[in-house]
N, CA, C and O atoms as a CHARMM CRD file, in Angstrom:
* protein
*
  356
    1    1 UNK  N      0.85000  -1.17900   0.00000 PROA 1      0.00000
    2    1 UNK  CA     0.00000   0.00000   0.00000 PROA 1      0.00000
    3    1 UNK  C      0.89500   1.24000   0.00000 PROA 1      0.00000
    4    1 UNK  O      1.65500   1.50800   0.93000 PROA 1      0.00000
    5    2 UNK  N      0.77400   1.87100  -0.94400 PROA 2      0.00000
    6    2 UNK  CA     1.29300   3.30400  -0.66500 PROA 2      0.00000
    7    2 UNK  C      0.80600   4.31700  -0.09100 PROA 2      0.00000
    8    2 UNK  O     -0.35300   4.29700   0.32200 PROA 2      0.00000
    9    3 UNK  N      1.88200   5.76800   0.08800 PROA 3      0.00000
   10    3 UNK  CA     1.61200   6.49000   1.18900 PROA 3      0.00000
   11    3 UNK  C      0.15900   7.32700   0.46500 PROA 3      0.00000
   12    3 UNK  O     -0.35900   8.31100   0.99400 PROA 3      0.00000
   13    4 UNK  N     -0.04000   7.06900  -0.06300 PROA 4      0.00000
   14    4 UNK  CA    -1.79900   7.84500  -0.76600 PROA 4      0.00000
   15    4 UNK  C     -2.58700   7.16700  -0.43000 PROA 4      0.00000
   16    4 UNK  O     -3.34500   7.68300   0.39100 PROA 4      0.00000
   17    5 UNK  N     -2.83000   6.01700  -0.72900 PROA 5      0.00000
   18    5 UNK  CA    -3.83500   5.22800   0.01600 PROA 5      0.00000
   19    5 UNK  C     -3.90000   5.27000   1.55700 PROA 5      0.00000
   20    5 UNK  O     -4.79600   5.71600   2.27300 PROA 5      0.00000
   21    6 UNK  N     -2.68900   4.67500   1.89800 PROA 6      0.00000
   22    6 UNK  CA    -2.72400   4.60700   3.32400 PROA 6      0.00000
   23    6 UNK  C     -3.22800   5.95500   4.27500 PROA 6      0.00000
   24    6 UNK  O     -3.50900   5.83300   5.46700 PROA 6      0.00000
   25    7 UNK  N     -3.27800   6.97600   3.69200 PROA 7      0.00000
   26    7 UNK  CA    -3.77300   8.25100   4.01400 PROA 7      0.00000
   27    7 UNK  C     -5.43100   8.37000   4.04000 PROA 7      0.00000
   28    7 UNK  O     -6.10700   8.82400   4.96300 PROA 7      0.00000
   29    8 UNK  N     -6.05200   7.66300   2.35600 PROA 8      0.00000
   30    8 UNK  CA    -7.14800   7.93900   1.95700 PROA 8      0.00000
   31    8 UNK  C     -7.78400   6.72700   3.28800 PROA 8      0.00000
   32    8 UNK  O     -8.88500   6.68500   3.83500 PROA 8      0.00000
   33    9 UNK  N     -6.87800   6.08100   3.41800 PROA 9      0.00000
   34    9 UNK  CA    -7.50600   4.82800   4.04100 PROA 9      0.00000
   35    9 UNK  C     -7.60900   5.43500   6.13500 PROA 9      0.00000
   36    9 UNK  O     -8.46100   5.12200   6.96700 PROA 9      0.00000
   37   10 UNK  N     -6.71900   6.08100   6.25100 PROA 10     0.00000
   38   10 UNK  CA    -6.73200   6.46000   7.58500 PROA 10     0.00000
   39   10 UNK  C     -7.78900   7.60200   7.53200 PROA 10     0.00000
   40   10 UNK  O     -8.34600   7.54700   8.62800 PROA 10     0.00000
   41   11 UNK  N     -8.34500   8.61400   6.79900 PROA 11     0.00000
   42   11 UNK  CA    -9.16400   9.75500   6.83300 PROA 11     0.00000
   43   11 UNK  C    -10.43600   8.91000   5.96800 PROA 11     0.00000
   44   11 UNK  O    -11.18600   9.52500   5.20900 PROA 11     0.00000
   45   12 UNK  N    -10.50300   8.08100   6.09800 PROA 12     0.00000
   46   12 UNK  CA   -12.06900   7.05400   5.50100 PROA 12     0.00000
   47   12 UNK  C    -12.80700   7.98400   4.02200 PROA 12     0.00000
   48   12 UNK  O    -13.88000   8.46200   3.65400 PROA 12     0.00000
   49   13 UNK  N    -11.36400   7.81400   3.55500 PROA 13     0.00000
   50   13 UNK  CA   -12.07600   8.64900   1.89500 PROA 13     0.00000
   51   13 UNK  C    -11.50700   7.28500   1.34100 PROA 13     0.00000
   52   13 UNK  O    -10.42200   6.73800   1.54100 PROA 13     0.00000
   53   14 UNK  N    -12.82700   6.84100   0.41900 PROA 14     0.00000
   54   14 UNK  CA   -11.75700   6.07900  -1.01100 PROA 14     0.00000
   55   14 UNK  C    -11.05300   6.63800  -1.78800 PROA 14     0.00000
   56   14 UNK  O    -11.01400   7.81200  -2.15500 PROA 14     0.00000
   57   15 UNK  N    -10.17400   5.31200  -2.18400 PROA 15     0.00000
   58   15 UNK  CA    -8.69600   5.96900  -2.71000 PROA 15     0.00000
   59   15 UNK  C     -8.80300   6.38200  -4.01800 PROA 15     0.00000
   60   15 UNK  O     -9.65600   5.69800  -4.58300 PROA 15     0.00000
   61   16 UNK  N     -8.43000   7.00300  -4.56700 PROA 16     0.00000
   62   16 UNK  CA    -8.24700   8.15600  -5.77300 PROA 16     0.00000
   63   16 UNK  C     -7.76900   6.96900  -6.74300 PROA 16     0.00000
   64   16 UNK  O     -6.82300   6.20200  -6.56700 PROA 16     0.00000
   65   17 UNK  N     -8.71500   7.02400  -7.86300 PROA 17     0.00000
   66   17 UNK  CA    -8.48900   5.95100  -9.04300 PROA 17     0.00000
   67   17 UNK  C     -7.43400   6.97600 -10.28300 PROA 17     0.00000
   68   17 UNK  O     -7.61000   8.09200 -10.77000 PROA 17     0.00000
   69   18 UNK  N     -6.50200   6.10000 -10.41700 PROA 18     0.00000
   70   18 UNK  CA    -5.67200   7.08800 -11.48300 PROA 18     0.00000
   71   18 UNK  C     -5.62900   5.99400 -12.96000 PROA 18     0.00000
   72   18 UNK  O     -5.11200   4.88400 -13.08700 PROA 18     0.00000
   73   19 UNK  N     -6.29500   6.72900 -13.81500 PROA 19     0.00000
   74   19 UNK  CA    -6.20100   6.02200 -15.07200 PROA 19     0.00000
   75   19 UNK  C     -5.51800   6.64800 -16.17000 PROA 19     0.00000
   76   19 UNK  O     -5.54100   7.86600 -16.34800 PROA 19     0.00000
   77   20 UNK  N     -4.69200   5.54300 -17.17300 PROA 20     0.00000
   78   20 UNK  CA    -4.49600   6.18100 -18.13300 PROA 20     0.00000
   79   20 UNK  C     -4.60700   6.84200 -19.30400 PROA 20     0.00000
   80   20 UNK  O     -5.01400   6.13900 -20.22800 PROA 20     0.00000
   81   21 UNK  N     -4.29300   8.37300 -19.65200 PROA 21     0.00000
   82   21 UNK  CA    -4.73900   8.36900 -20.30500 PROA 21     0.00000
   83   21 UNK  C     -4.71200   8.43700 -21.80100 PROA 21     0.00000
   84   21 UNK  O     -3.56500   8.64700 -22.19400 PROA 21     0.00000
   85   22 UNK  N     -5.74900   8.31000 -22.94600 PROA 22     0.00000
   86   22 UNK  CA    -5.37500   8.35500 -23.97400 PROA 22     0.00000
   87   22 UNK  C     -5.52100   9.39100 -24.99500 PROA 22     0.00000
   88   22 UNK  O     -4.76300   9.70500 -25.91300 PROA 22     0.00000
   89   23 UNK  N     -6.54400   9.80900 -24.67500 PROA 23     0.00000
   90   23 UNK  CA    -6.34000  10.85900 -25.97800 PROA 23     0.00000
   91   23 UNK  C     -7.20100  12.12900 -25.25800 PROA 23     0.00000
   92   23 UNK  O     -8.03900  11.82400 -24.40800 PROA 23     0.00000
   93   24 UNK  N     -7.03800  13.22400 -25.52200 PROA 24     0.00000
   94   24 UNK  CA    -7.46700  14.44100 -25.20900 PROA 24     0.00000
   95   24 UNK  C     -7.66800  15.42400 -26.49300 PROA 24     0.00000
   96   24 UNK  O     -6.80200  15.91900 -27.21300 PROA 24     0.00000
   97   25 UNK  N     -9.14500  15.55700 -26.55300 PROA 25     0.00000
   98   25 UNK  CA    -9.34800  16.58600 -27.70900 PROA 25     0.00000
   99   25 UNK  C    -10.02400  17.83300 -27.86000 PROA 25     0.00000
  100   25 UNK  O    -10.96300  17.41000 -28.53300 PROA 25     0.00000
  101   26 UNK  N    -10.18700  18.70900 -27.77400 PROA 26     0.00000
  102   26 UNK  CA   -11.07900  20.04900 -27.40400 PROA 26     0.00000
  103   26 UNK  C    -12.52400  19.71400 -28.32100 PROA 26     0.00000
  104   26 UNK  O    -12.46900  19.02400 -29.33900 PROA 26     0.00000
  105   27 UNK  N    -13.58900  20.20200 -27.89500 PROA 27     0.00000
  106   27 UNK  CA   -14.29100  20.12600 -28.37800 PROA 27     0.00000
  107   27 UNK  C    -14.93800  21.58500 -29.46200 PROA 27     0.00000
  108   27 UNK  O    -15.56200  22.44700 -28.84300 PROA 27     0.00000
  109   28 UNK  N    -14.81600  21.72300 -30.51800 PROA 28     0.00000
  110   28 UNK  CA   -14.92100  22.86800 -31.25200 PROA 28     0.00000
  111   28 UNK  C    -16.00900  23.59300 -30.83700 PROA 28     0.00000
  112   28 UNK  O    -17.11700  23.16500 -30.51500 PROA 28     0.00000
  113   29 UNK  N    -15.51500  24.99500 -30.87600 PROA 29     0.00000
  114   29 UNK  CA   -16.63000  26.26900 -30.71800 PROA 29     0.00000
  115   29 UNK  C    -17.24900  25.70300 -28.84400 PROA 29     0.00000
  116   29 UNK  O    -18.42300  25.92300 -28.54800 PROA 29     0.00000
  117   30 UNK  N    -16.52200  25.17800 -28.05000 PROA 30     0.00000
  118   30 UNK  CA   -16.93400  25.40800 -26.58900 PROA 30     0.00000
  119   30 UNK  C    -15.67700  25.56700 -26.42600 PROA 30     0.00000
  120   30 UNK  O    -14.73400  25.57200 -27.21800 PROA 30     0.00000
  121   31 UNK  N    -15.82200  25.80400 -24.40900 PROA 31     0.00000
  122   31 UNK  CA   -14.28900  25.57400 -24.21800 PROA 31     0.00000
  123   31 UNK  C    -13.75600  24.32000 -23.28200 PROA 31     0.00000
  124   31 UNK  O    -12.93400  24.35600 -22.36600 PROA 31     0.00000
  125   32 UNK  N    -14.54000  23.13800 -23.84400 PROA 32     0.00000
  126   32 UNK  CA   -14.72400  22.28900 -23.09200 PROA 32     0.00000
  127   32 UNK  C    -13.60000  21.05000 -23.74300 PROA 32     0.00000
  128   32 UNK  O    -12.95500  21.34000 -24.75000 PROA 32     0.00000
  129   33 UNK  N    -13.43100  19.67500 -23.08900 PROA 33     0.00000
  130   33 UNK  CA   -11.98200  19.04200 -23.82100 PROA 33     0.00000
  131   33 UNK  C    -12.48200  17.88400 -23.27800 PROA 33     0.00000
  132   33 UNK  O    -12.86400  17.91100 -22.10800 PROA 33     0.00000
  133   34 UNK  N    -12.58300  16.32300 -24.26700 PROA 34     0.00000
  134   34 UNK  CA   -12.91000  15.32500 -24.09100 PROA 34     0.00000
  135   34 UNK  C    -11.81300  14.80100 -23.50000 PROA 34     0.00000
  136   34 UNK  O    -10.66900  15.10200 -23.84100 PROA 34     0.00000
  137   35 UNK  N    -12.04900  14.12800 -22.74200 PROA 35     0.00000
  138   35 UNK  CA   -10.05600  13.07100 -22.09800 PROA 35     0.00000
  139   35 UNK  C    -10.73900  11.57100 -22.05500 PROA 35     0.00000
  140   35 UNK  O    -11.73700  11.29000 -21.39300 PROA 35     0.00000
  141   36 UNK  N    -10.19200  10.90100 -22.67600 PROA 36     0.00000
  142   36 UNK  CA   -10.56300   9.38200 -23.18500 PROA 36     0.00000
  143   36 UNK  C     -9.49800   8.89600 -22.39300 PROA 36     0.00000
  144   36 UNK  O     -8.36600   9.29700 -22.66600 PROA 36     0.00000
  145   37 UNK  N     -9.72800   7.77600 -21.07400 PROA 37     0.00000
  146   37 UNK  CA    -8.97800   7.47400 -20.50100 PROA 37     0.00000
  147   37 UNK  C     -9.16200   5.57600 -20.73400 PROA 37     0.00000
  148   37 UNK  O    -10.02500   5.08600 -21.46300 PROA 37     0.00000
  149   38 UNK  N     -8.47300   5.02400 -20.19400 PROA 38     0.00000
  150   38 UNK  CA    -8.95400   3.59500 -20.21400 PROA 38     0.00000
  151   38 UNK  C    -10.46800   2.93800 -19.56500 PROA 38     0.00000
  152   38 UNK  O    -10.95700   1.82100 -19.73400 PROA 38     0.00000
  153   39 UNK  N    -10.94800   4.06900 -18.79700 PROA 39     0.00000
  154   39 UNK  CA   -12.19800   3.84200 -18.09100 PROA 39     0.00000
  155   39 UNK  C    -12.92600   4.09100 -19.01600 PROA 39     0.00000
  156   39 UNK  O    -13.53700   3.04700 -19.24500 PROA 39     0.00000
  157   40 UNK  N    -13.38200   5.21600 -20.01800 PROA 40     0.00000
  158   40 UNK  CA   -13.73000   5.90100 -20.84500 PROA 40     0.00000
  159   40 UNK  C    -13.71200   7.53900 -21.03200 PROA 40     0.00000
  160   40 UNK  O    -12.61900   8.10000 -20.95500 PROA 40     0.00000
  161   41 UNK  N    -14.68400   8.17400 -21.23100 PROA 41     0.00000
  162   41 UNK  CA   -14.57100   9.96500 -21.87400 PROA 41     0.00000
  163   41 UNK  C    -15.41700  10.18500 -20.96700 PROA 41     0.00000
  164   41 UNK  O    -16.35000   9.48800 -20.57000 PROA 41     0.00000
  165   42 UNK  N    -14.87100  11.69900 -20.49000 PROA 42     0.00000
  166   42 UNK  CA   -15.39400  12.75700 -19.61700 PROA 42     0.00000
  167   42 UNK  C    -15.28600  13.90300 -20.34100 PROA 42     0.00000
  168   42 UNK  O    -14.70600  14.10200 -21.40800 PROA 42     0.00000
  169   43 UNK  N    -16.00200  14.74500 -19.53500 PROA 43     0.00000
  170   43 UNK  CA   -15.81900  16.29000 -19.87600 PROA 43     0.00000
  171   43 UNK  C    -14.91200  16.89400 -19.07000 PROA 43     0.00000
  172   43 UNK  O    -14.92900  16.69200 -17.85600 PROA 43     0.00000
  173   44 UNK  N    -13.81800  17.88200 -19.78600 PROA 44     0.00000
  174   44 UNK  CA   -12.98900  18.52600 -18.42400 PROA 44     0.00000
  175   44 UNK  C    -13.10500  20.20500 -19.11600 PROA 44     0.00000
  176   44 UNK  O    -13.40100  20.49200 -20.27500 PROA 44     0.00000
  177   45 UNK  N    -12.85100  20.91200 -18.26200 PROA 45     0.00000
  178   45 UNK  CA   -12.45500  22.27300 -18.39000 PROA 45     0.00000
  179   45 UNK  C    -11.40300  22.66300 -17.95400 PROA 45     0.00000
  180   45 UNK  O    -11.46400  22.91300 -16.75000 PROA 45     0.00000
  181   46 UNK  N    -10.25600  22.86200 -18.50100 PROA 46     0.00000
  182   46 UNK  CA    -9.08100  23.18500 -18.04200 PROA 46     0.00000
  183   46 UNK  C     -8.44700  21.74200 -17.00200 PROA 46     0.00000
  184   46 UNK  O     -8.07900  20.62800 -17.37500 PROA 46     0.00000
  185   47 UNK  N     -8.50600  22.21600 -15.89200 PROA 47     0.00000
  186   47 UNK  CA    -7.72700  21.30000 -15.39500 PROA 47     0.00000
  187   47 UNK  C     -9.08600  20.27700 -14.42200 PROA 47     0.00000
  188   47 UNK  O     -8.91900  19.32800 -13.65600 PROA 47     0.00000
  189   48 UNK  N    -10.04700  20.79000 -14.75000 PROA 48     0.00000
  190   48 UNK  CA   -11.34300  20.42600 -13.79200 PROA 48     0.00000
  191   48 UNK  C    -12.11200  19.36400 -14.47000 PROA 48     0.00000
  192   48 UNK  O    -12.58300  19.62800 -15.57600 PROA 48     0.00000
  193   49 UNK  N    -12.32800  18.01900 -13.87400 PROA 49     0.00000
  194   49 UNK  CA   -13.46300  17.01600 -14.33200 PROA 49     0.00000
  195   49 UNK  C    -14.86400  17.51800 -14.14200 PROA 49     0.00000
  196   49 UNK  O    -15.13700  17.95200 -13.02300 PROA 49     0.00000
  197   50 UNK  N    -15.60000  17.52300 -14.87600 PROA 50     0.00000
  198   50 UNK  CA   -16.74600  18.01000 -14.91300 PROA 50     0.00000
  199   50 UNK  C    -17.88300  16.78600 -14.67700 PROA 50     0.00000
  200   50 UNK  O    -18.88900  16.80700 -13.96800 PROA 50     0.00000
  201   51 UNK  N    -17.39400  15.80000 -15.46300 PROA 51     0.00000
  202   51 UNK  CA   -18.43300  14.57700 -15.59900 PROA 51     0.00000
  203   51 UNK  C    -17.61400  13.29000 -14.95500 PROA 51     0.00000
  204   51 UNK  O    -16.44100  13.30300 -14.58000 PROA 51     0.00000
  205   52 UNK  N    -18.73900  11.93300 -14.91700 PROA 52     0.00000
  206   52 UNK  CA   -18.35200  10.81900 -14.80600 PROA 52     0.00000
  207   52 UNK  C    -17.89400  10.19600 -16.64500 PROA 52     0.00000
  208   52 UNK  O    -18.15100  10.46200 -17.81900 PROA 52     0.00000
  209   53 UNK  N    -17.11500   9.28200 -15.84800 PROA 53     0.00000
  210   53 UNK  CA   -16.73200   8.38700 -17.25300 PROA 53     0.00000
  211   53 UNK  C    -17.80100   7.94400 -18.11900 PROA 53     0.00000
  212   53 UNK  O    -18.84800   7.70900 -17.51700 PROA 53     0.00000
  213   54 UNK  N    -17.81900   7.78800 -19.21900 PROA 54     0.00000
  214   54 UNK  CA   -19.22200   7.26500 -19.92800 PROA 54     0.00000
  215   54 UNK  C    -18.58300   7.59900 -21.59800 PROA 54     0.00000
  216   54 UNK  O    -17.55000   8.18100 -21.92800 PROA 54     0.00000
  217   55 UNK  N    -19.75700   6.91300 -22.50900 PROA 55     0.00000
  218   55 UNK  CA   -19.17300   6.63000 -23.71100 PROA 55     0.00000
  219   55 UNK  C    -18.86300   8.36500 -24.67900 PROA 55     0.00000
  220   55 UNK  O    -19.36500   9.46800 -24.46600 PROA 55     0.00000
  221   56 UNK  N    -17.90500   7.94800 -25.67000 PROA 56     0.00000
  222   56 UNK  CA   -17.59400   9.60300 -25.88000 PROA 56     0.00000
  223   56 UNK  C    -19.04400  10.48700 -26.78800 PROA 56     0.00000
  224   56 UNK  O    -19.14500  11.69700 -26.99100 PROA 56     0.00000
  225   57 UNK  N    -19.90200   9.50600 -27.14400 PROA 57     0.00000
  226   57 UNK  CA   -21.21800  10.05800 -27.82700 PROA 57     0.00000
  227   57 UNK  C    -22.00200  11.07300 -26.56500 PROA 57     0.00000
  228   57 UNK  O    -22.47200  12.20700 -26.65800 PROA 57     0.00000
  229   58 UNK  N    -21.90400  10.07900 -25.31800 PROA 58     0.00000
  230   58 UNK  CA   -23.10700  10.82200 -24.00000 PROA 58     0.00000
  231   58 UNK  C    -22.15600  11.81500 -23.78700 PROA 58     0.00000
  232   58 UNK  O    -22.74100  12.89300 -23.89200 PROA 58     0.00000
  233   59 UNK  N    -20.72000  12.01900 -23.48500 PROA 59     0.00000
  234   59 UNK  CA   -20.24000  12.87600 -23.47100 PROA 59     0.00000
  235   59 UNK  C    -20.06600  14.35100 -24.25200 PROA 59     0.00000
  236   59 UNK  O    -19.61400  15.42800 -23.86400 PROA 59     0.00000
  237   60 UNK  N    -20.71200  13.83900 -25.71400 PROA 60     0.00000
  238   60 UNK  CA   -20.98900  15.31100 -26.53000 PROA 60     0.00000
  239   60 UNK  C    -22.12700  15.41400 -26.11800 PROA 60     0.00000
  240   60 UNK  O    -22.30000  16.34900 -25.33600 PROA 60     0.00000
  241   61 UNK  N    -23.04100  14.75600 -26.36500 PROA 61     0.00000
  242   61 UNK  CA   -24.63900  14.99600 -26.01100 PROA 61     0.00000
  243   61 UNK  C    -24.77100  15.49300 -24.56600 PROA 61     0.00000
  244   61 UNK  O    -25.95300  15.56000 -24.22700 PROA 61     0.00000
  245   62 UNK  N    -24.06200  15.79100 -23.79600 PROA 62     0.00000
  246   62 UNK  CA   -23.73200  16.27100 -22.44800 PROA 62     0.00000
  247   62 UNK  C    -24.00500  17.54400 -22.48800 PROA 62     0.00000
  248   62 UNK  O    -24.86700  18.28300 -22.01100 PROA 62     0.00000
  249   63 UNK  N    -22.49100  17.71000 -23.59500 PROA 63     0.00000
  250   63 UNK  CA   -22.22600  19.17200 -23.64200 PROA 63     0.00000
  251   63 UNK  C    -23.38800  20.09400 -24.60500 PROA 63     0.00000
  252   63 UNK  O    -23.56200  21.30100 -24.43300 PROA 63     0.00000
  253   64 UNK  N    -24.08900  19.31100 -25.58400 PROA 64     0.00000
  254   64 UNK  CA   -25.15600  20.01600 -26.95800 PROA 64     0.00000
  255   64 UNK  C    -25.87700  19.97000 -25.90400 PROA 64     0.00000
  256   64 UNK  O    -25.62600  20.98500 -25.25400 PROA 64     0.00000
  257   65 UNK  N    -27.06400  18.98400 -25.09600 PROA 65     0.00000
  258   65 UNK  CA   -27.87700  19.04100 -24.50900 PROA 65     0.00000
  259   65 UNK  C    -27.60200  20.30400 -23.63500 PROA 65     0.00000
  260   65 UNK  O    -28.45600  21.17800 -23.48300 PROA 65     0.00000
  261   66 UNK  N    -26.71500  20.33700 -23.23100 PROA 66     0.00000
  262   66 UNK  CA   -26.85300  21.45700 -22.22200 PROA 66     0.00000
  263   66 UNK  C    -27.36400  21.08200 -20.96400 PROA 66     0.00000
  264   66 UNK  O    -27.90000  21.97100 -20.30200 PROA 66     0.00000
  265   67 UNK  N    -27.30400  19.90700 -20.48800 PROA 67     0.00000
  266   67 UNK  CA   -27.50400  18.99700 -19.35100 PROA 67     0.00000
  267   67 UNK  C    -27.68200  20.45200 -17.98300 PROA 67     0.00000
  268   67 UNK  O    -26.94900  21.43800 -18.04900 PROA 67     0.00000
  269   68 UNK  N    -28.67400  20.30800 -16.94600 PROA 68     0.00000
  270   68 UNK  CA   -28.50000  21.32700 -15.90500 PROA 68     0.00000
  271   68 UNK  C    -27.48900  21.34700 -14.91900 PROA 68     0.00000
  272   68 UNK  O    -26.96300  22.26100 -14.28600 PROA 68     0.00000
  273   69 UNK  N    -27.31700  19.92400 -14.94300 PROA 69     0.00000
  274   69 UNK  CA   -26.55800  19.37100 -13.41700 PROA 69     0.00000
  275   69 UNK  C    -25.03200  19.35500 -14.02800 PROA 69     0.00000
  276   69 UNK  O    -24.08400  19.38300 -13.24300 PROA 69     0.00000
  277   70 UNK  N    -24.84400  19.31500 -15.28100 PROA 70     0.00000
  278   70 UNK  CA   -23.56000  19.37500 -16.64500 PROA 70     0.00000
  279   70 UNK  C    -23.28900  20.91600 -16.12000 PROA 70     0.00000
  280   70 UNK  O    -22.26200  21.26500 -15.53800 PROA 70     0.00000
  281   71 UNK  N    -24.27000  21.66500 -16.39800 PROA 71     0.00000
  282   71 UNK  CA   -24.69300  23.49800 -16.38100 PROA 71     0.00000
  283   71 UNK  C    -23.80400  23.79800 -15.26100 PROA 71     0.00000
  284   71 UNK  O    -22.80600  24.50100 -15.41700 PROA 71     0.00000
  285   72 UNK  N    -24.25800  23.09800 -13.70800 PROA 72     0.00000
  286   72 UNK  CA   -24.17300  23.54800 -12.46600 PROA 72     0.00000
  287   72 UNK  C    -22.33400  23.35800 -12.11300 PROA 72     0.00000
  288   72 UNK  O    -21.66300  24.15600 -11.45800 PROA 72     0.00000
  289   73 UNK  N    -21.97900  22.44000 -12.57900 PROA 73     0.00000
  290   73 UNK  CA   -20.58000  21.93600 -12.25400 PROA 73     0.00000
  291   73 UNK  C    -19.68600  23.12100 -13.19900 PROA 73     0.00000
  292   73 UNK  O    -18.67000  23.59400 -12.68900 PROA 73     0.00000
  293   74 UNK  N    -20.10000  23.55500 -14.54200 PROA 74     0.00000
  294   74 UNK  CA   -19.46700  24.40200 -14.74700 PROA 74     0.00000
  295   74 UNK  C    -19.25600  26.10100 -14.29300 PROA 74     0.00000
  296   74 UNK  O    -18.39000  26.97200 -14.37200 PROA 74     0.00000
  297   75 UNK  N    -20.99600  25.88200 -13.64500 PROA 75     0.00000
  298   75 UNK  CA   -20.35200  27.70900 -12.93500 PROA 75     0.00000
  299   75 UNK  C    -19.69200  27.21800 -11.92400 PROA 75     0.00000
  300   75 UNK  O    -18.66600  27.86400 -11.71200 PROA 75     0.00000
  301   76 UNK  N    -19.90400  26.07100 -10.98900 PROA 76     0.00000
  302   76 UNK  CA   -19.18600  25.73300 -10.03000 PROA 76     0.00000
  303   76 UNK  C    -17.40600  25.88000  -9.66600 PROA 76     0.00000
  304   76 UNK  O    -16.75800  25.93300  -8.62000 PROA 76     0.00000
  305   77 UNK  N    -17.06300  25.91000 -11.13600 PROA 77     0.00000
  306   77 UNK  CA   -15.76700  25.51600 -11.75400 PROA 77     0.00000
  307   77 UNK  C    -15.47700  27.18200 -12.00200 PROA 77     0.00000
  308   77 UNK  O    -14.26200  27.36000 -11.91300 PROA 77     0.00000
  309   78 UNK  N    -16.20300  28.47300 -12.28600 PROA 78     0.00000
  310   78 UNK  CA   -15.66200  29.64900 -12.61200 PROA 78     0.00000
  311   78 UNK  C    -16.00700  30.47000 -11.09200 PROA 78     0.00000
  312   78 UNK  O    -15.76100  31.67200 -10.99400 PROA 78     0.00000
  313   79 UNK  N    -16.43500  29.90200 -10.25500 PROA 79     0.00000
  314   79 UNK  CA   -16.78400  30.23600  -8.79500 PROA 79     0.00000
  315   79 UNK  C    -15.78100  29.83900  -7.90800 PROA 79     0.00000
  316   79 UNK  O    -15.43200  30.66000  -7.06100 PROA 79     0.00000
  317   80 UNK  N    -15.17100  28.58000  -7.94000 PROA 80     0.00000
  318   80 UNK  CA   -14.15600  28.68700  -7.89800 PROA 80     0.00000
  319   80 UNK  C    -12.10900  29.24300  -8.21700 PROA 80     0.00000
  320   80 UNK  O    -10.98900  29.11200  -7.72200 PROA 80     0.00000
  321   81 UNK  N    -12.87800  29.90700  -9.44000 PROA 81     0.00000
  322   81 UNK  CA   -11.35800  30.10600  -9.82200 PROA 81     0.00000
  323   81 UNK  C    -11.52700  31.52700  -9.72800 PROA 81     0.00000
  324   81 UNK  O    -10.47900  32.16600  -9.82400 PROA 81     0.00000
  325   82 UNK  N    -12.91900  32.39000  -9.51300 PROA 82     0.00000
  326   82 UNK  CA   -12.73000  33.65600  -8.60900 PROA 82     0.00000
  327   82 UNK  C    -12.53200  32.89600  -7.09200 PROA 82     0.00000
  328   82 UNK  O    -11.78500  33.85500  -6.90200 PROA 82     0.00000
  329   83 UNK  N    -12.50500  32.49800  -6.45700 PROA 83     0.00000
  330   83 UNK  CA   -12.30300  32.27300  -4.81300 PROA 83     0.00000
  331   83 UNK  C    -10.76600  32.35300  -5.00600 PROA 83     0.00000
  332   83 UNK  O    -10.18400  32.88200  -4.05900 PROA 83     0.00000
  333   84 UNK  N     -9.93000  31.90700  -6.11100 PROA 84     0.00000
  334   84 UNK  CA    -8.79300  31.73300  -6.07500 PROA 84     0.00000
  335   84 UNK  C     -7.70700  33.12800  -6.38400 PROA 84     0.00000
  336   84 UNK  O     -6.64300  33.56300  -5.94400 PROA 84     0.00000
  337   85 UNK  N     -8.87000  33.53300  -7.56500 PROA 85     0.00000
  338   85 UNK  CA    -8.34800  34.64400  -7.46500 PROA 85     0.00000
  339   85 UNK  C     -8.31600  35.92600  -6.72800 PROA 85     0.00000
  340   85 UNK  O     -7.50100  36.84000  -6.60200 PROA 85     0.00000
  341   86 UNK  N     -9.53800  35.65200  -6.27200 PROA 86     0.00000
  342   86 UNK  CA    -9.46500  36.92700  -4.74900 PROA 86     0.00000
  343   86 UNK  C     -8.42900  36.43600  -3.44200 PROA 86     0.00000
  344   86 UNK  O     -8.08700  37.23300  -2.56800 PROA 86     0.00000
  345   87 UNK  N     -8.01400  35.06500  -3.46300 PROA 87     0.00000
  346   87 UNK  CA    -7.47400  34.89000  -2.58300 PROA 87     0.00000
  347   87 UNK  C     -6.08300  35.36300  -2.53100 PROA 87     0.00000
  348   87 UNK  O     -5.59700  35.99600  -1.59400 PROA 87     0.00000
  349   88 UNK  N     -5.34200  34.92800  -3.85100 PROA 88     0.00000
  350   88 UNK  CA    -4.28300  35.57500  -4.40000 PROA 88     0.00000
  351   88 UNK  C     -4.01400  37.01800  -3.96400 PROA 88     0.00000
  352   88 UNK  O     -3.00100  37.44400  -3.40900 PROA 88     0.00000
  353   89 UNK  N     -5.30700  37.80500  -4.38500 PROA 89     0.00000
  354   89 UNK  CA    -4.86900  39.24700  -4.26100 PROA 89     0.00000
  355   89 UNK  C     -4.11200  39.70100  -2.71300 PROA 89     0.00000
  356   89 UNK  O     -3.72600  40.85600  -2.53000 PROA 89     0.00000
């Protein structure tokens, strides 16, 4: 067991799945970026997962649909990176 687990495992979080990955592609006219890992395709924004793994079709239809709970994770994601930047200042 390594020292990451053994951590996730003493503070009763499950342990952080790291997969590899394969291909990463932006998705045109958003500013959103598919990452195809061995699990399958998510949505990310910059450095932020937005979605669960799932096939790379539900993953566009994610982003066209305009999903709400898809919606919510992304202001979530620019709400955070003002917290960061006021913190900075």
């Amino acid at each position: 067991m390594n020292k990451e687990e053994q951590l996730m495992e003493q503070i009763g979080q499950p342990t952080i799945e790291h997969h590899e990955l394969i291909k990463k592609e932006p998705v045109i006219g958003t500013p959103f970026e598919l990452v195809t890992t061995d699990e399958g395709t998510f949505v990310a924004l910059g450095h932020y997962r937005l979605s669960e793994s799932m096939t790379e079709d539900e993953a566009c239809r994610l982003i066209v649909e305009k999903d709400w709970n898809f919606l919510l994770s992304v202001i979530n994601v620019f709400v955070n990176q003002l917290k960061l930047k006021e913190n900075e200042q």
